[in-house]
C-alpha positions as CSV (number, residue, x, y, z in Angstrom):
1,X,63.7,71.5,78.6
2,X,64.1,68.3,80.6
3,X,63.3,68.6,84.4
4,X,66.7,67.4,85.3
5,X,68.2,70.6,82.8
6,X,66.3,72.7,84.7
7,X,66.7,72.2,88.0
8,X,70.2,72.3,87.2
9,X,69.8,75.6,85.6
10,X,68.0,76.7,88.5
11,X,71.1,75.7,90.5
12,X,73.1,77.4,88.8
13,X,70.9,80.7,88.8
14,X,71.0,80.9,92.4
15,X,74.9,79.9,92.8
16,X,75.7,82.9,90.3
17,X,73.2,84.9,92.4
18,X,76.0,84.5,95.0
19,X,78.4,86.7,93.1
20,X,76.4,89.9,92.6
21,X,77.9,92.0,95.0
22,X,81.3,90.6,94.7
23,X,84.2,93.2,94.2
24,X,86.9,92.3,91.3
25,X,89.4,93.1,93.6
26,X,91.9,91.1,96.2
27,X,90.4,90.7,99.3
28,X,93.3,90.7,101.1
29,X,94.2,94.1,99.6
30,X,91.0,95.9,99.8
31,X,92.1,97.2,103.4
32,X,91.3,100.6,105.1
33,X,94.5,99.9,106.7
34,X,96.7,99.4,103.3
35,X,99.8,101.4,103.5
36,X,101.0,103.9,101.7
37,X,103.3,103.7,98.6
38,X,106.9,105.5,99.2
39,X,108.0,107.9,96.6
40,X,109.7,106.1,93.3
41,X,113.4,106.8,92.6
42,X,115.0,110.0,91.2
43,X,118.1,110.8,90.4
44,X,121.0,108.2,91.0
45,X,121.4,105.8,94.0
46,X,124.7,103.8,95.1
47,X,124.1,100.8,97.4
48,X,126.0,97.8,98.3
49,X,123.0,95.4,97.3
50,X,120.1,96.2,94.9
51,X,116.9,93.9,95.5
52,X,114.7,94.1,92.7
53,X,111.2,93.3,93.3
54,X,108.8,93.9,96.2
55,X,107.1,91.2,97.1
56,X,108.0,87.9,99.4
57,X,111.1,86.6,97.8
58,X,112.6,90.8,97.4
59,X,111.0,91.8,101.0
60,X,112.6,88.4,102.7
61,X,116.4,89.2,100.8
62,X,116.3,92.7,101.9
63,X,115.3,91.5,105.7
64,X,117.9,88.9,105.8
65,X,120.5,91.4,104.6
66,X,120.2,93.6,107.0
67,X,120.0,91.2,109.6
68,X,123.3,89.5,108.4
69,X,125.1,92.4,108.1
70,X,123.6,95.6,109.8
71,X,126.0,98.0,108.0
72,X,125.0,96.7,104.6
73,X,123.8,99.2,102.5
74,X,120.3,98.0,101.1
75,X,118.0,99.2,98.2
76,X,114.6,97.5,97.2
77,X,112.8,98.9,94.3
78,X,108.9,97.8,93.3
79,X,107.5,98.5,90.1
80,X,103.8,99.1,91.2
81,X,103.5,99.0,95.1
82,X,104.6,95.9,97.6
83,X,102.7,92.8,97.5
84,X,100.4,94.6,95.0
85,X,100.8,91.1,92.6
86,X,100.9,87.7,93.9
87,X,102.3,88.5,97.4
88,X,98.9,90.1,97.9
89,X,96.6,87.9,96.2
90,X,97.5,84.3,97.6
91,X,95.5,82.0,99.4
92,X,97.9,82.7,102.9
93,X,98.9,79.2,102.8
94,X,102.0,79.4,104.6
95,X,103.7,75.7,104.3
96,X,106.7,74.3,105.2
97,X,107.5,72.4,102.8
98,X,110.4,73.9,100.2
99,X,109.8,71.0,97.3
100,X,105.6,72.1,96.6
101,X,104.8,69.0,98.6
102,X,106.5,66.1,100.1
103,X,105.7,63.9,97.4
104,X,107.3,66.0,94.4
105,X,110.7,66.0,96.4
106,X,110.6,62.6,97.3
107,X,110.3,61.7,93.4
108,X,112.8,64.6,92.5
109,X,115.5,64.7,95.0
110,X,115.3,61.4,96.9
111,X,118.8,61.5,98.8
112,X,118.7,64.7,100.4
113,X,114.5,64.5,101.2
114,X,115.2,64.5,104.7
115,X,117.2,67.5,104.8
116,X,115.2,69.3,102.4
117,X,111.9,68.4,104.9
118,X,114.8,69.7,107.8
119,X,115.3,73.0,106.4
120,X,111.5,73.7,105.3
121,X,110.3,73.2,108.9
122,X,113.2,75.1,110.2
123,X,112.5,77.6,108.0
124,X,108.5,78.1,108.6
125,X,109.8,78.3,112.5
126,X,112.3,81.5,111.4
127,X,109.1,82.8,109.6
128,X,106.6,83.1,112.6
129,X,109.8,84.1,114.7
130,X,110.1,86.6,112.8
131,X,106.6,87.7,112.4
132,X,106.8,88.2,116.7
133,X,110.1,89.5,116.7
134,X,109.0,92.6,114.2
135,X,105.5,92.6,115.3
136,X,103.8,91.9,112.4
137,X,100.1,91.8,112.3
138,X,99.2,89.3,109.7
139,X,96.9,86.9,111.7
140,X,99.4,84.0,111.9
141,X,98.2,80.7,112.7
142,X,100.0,77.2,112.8
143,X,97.1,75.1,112.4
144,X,98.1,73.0,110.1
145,X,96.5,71.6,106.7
146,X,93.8,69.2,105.7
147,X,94.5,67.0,102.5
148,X,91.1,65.8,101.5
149,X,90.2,63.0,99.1
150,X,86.7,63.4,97.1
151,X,86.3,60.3,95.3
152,X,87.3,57.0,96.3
153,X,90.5,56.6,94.3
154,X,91.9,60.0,96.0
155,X,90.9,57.7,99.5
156,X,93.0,55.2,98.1
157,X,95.6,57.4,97.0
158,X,96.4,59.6,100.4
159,X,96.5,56.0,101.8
160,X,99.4,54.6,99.6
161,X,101.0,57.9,100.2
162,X,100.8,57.7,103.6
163,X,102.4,54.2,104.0
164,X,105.1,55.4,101.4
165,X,106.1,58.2,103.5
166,X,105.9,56.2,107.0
167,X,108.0,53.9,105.3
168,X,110.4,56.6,104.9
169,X,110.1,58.1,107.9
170,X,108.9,61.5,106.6
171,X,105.7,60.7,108.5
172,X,106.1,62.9,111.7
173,X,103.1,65.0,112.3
174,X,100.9,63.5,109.4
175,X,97.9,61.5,110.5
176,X,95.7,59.8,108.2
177,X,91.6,60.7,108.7
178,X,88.8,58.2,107.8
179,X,85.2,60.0,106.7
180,X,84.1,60.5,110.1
181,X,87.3,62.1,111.0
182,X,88.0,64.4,108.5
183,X,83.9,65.1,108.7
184,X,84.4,65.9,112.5
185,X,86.9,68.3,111.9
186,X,85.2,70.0,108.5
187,X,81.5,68.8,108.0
188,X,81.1,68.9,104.0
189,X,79.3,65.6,102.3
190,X,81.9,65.5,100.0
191,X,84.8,64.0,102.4
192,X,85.9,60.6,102.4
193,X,89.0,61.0,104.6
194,X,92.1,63.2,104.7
195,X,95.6,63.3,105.4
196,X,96.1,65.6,108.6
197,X,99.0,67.7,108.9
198,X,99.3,69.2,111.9
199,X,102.3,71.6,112.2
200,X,103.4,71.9,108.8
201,X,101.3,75.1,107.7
202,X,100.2,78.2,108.7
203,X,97.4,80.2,108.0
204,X,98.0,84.4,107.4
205,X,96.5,87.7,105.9
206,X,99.2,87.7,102.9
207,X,99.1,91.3,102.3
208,X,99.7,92.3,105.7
209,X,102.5,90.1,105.9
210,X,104.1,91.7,103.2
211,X,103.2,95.1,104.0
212,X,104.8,93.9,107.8
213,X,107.9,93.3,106.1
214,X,108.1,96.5,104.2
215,X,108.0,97.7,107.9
216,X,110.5,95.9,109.0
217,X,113.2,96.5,105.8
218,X,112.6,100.4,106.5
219,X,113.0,100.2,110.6
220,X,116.4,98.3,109.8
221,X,117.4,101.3,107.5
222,X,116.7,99.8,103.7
223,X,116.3,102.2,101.2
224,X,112.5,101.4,99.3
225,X,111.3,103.0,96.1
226,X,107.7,102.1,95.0
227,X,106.5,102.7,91.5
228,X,110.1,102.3,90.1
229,X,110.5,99.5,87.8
230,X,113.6,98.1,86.8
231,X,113.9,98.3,83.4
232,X,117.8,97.1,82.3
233,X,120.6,95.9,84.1
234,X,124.2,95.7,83.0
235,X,127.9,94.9,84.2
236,X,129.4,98.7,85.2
237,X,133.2,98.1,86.0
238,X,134.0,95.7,89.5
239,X,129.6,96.0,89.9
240,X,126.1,96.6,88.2
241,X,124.5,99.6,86.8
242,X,120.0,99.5,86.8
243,X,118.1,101.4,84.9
244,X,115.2,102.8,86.3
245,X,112.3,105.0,84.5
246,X,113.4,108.6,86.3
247,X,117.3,107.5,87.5
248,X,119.7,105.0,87.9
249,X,120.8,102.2,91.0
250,X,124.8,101.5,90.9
251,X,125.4,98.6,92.8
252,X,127.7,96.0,94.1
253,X,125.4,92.9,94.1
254,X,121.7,92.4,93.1
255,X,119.0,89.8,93.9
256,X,116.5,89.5,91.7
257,X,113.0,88.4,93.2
258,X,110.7,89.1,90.3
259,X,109.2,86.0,89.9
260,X,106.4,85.5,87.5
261,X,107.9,88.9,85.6
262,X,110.5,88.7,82.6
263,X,113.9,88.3,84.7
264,X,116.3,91.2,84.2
265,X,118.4,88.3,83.3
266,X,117.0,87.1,79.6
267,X,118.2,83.4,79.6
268,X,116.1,83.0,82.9
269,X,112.7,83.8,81.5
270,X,112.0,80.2,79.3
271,X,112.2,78.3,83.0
272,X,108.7,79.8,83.8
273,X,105.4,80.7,82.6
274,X,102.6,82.4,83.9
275,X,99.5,80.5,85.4
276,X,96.7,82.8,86.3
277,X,94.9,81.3,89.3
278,X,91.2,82.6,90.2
279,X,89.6,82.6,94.3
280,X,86.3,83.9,96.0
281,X,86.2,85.3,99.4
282,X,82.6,84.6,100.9
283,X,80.8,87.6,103.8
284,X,81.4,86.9,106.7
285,X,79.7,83.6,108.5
286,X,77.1,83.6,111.4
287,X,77.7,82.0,114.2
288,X,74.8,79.5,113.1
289,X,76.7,78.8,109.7
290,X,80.3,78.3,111.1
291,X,78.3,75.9,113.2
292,X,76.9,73.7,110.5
293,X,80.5,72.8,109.6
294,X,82.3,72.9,112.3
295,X,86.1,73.8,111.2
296,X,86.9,74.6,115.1
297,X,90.3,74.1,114.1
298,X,90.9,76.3,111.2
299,X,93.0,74.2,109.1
300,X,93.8,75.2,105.8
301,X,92.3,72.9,103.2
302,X,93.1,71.7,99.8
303,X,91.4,68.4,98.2
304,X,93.2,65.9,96.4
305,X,92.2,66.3,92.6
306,X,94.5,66.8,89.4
307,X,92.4,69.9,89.6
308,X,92.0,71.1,92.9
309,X,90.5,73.4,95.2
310,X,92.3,75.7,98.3
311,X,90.2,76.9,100.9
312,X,90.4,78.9,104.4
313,X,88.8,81.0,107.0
314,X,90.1,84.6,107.3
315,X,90.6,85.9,110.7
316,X,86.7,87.1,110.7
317,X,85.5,83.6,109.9
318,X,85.1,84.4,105.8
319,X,85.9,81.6,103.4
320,X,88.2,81.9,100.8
321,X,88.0,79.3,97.9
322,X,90.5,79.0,95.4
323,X,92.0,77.1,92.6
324,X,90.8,74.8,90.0
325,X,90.9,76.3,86.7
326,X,94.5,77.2,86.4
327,X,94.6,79.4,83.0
328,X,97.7,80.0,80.6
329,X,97.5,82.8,78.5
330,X,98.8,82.2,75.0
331,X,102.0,83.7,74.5
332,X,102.8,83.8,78.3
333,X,102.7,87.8,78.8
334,X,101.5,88.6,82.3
335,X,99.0,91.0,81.9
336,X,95.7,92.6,83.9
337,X,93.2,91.9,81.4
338,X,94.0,88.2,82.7
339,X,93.0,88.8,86.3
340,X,89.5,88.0,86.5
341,X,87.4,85.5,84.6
342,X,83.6,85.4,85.5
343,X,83.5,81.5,84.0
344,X,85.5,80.8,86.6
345,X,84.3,82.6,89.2
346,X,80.8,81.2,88.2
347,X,82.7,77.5,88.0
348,X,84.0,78.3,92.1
349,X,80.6,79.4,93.3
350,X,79.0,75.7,92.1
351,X,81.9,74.1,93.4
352,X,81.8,75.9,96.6
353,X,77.9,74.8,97.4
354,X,78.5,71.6,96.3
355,X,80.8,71.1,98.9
356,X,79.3,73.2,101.2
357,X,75.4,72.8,100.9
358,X,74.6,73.6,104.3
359,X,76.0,77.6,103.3
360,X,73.4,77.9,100.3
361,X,72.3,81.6,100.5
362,X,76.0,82.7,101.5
363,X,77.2,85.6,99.2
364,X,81.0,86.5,98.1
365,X,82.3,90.0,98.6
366,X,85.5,89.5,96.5
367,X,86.5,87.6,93.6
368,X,89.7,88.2,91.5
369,X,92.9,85.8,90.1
370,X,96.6,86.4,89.7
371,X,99.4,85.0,87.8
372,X,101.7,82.1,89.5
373,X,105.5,82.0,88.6
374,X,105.0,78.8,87.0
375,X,107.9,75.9,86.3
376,X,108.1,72.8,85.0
377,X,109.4,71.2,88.7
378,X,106.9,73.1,90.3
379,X,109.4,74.1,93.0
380,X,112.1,77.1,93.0
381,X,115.0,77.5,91.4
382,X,118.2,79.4,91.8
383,X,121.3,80.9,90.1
384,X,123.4,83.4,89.4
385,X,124.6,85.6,86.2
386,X,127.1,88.8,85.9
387,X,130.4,87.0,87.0
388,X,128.1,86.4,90.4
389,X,127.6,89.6,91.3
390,X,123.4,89.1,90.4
391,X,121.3,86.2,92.1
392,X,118.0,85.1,91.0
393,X,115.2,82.9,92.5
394,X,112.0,82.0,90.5
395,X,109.5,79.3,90.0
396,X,107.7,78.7,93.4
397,X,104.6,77.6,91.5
398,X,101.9,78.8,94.1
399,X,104.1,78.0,97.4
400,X,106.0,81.2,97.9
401,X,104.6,82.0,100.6
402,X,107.1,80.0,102.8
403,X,109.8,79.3,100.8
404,X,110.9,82.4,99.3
405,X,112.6,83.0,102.9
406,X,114.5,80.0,102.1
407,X,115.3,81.0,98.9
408,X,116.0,84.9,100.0
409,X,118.5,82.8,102.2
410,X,120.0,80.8,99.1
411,X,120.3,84.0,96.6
412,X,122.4,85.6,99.4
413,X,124.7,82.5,100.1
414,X,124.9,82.6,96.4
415,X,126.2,86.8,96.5
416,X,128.6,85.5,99.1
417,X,130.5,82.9,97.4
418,X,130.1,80.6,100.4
419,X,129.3,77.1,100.4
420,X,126.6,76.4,103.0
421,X,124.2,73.5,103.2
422,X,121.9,75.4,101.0
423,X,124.0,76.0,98.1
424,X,125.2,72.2,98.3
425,X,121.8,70.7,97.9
426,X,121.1,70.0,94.2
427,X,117.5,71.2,94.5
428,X,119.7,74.6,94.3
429,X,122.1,73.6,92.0
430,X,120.3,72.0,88.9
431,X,117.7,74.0,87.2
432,X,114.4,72.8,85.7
433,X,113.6,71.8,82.0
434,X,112.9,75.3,80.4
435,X,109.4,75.8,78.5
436,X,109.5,75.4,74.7
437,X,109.0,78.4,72.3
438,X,104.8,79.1,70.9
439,X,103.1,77.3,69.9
440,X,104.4,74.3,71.5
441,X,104.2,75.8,75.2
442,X,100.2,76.5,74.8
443,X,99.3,73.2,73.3
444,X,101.7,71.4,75.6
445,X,100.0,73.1,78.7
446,X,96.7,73.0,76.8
447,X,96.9,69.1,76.3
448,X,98.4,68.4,80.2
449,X,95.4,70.4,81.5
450,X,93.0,68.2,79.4
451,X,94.3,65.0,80.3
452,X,94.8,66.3,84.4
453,X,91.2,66.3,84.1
454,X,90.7,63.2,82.5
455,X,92.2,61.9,84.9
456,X,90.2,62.8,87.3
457,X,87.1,61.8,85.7
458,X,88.5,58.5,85.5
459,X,89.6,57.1,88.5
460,X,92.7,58.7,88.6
461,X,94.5,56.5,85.3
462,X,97.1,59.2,83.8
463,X,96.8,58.8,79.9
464,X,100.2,57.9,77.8
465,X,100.6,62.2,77.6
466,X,100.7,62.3,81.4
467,X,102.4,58.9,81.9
468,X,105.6,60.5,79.0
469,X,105.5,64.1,81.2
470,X,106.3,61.4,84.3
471,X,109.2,60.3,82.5
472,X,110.9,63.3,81.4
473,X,110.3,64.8,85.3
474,X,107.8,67.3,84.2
475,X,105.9,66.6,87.0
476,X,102.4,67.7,86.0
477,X,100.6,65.7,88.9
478,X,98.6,68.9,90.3
């Protein structure tokens, strides 16, 4: 073996010496404190509005419902327990934005971008009112979000960005970091600059804030079953009838917030895939290694790649690091055999001491991966189905976290029959291109993925694949 092989064998020795101890479970949700599940349903139940789904986007509708009407009769049923899936498993990215970045609703809905940009930040202001207002405990923090450019073409790339929105005058708040900037605020050898967003993201423990929500429903009097899948819903005269394992839920409306799981409604479930996503929580730091790189600020951090990485301190000065690899299972069934993948793991631990070589000899206590509610605009959509009695947002794409309030808000402007400034923006009334039938979704996905990162092997130049998924608004830039 070559010496250059085996030093790099070596390397990698000690990096997957990092991941010995590390549980296959969710940080997040490995928690003395975790609540306990409430009993499922038995019997028959009668309600005014079903919610179906327990985590964010079902927790949020609930919420709202109540506070909009106090006299509302609310039921939310969970299959397993709330925020057990990808409510509980995030990075606690808590953004703003409503369009999964500035840059994919400017290219997608350029006439109503500044209200879109209006009603994201508006919305991330109701979300940490409303984490004071009900107490919850979920280590908020508005510090904002680092955008950081690796390689000198991602450089060049936040800079033509950052002139396009200034141009615009989406620009507010964003400031654009040179090496020694971005390096003062997070020291990794890796920076070349960043684009600095100061008040658009928050940083929080995502399991707490879900479990702080499940508080919340039940103090304003909604009715929660755990463990109590809904399994079939039909029209039952002037409302719905849901099946449930051990009963039945009659109901006059019902918002559906199952996300990454088939829809209750079957023509929604070609709009999204799942995309199983993979992160590493590190021990805790010294105070001698938080030191070497600095991060006095506690921005949340994501670098600029095709294939990227997400990465944060939890309230006790861990580091999460997420991302990259973003794997679709063939045939698109969410299942748990898919939530952990040591190749990945091993792939995050490199790529975390590469950035970070000052934190050699750190070890990770948790590793583990979810499935994102993937869709081909990579932002939510909306509807409704059953003569409008049943709403239905989906497709958040990783950046739920935020806007499911916003689209908890839309499904119940849509139950109303109202017309508000939500339900006349045509982010909520158009829908995105649906996924095509197997075998064409896998090597479609399979072939994007490949040529993301030969992209960014290559300066950045998007092949002819990438350049026709441009064209047809597929969006695959991330």
């Amino acid at each position: 073996m070559a010496a250059g092989a085996m030093n790099r064998t070596e390397r990698n020795d000690r990096w997957t010496a990092s991941l010995s101890d590390a549980k296959p479970v969710p940080y997040w949700l490995d928690d003395p404190g975790r609540p306990g599940a409430r009993p499922a349903l038995t019997g028959d139940e009668r309600c005014d509005l079903l919610v179906v789904g327990g985590g964010y986007s079902g927790l949020w509708t609930a919420l709202l419902a109540k506070e909009r009407d106090p006299g509302r009769d609310v039921v939310l049923v969970e299959g397993r327990e709330i925020g057990w899936a990808a409510s509980g498993r995030n990075g606690g990215f808590c953004a703003a934005s409503l369009t999964h970045g500035t840059a994919n609703g400017l290219a997608r809905w350029p006439a109503e971008i500044r209200k879109l940009e209006e009603l994201g930040a508006a919305n991330l202001d109701a979300i940490e009112a409303a984490v004071a207002r009900y107490s919850i405990d979920c280590d908020f923090e508005r510090t904002g979000e680092l955008d950081v450019a690796t390689q000198p073409h991602q450089l060049a790339e936040l800079r033509a960005f950052h002139a396009e929105l200034s141009e615009a005058g989406l620009a507010d708040g964003l400031e654009l970091l040179d090496a020694d900037q971005v390096r003062e605020q997070v020291a990794s050898p890796t920076f070349l600059g960043a684009l600095y967003d100061r008040d658009g993201v928050a940083m929080l423990h995502p399991a707490k804030l879900a479990w702080g929500l499940k508080q919340a429903c039940l103090d304003l009097g909604v009715r929660v079953y755990e463990h109590t899948p809904a399994t079939r819903l039909a029209s039952n005269g002037a409302g719905l009838a849901v099946r449930t394992p051990y009963g039945r839920i009659f109901a006059q409306h019902a918002a559906l917030g199952t996300n990454v799981f088939p829809s209750l409604v079957k023509r929604v479930r070609s709009y999204t895939v799942p995309v199983y996503d993979y992160a590493l929580m590190t021990e805790p730091l010294t105070a001698a290694q938080l030191e070497s790189i600095g991060w006095k600020n506690r921005q949340g951090l994501g670098d600029s790649a095709n294939q990227f990485h997400y990465f944060r301190l939890s309230a006790d000065n861990r580091v999460l690091w997420g991302g990259y690899d973003a794997i679709y299972p063939y045939g698109g069934r969410v299942r748990e055999e898919h939530d952990h993948r040591p190749e990945t793991y091993a792939k995050l631990a490199g790529h975390f001491f590469t950035c970070f070589p000052q934190l050699e000899g750190v070890r990770f206590t948790h590793a583990w991966g979810g499935a994102i509610d993937t869709c081909t605009r990579f932002s939510a959509f909306f509807g409704t189905a059953h003569g409008g009695r049943v709403a239905y947002a989906a497709g958040y794409t990783g950046l739920g976290v935020g806007a499911t309030r916003f689209g908890a808000d839309v499904m119940l402007d849509l139950l109303s029959g109202e017309r508000t400034e939500r339900t006349e923006l045509e982010m909520v009334r158009t829908k995105p291109l649906p996924f095509p039938p197997e075998p064409f979704a896998y090597t479609g996905i399979a072939l994007t993925k490949w040529s993301l990162a030969r992209a960014d092997d290559n300066g950045g130049r998007r092949n002819l694949w990438l350049k026709a998924m441009d064209t047809l608004g597929l969006g695959f830039d991330s």
